[in-house]
Structures are given as C-alpha cells and as structure tokens.
C-alpha positions in Angstrom: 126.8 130.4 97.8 124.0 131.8 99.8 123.6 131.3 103.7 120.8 130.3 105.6 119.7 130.9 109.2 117.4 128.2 109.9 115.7 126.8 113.2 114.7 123.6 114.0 113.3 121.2 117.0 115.4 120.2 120.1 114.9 116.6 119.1 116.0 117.1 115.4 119.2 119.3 117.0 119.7 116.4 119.2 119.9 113.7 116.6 122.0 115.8 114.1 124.4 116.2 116.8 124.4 112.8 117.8 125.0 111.8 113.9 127.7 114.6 113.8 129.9 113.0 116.3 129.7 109.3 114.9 130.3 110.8 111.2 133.5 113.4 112.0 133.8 113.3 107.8 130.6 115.1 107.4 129.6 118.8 107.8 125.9 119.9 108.3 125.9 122.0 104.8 126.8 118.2 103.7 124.1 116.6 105.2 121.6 119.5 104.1 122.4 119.6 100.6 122.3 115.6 100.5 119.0 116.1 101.8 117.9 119.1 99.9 119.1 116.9 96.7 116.9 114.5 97.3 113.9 116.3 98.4 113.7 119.0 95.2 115.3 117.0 92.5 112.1 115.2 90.2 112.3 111.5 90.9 112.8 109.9 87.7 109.9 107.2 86.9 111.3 105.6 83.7 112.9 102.5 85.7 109.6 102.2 87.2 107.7 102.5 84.3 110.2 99.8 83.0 109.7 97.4 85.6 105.9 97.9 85.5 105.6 97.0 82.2 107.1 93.0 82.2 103.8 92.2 83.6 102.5 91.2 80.3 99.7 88.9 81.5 97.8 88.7 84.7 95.2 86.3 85.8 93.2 89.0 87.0 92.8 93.2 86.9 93.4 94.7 89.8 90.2 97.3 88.9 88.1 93.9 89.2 89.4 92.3 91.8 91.5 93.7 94.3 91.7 90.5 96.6 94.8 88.2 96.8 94.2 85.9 93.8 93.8 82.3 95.1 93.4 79.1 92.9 
C-alpha cells in the first residue's frame, strides 16, 4: 500500500469531518478509495446501450426535430 500526503479546502475538511463523526464505521482511506473507485474505474455503457436500444420506433428523429413532439 502506498501513502499519500494530500491537501485540501477548509470547506471540504469541514464536511469530511462532519461526515466522519455521523459515520464512526468509516475511515477516510474508506471514503477515498470509494471515491477513487468510482472516479478511475471505466463506466460500463452496455446497460445503456441496452436500454437505448428498445426504442425501436419513434414518431420523429431527434436530428429533425428536436422540439417536444405534440399531436
């Protein structure tokens, strides 16, 4: 495991400190590798991809009109 100094805002100090003593369970090498997870790992579009697809038929393209359709 490699340590890191880091610095950051009063504000941001502030808050993790304030989240710190409402969460007892949680460390702040938890909460940065939580974040540090979610930040660097590629997001995976598949599901996306998935759901974008059941739109099989649309009474409109959105290149042509990009208005609210209205009847």
């Amino acid at each position: 495991m490699t340590k890191f100094t880091i610095e950051i805002p009063d504000q941001l100090a502030e808050k993790l400190e304030n989240y710190l003593q409402s969460h007892p369970e949680e460390s702040v090498a938890e909460l940065i590798d939580e974040a540090l997870q979610m930040k660097l790992t590629p997001k995976d579009s598949t599901k996306l991809l998935t759901l974008a697809g059941i739109i099989t038929d649309a009474p409109r393209g959105a290149a042509d009109h990009a208005e609210d359709f209205e009847d």
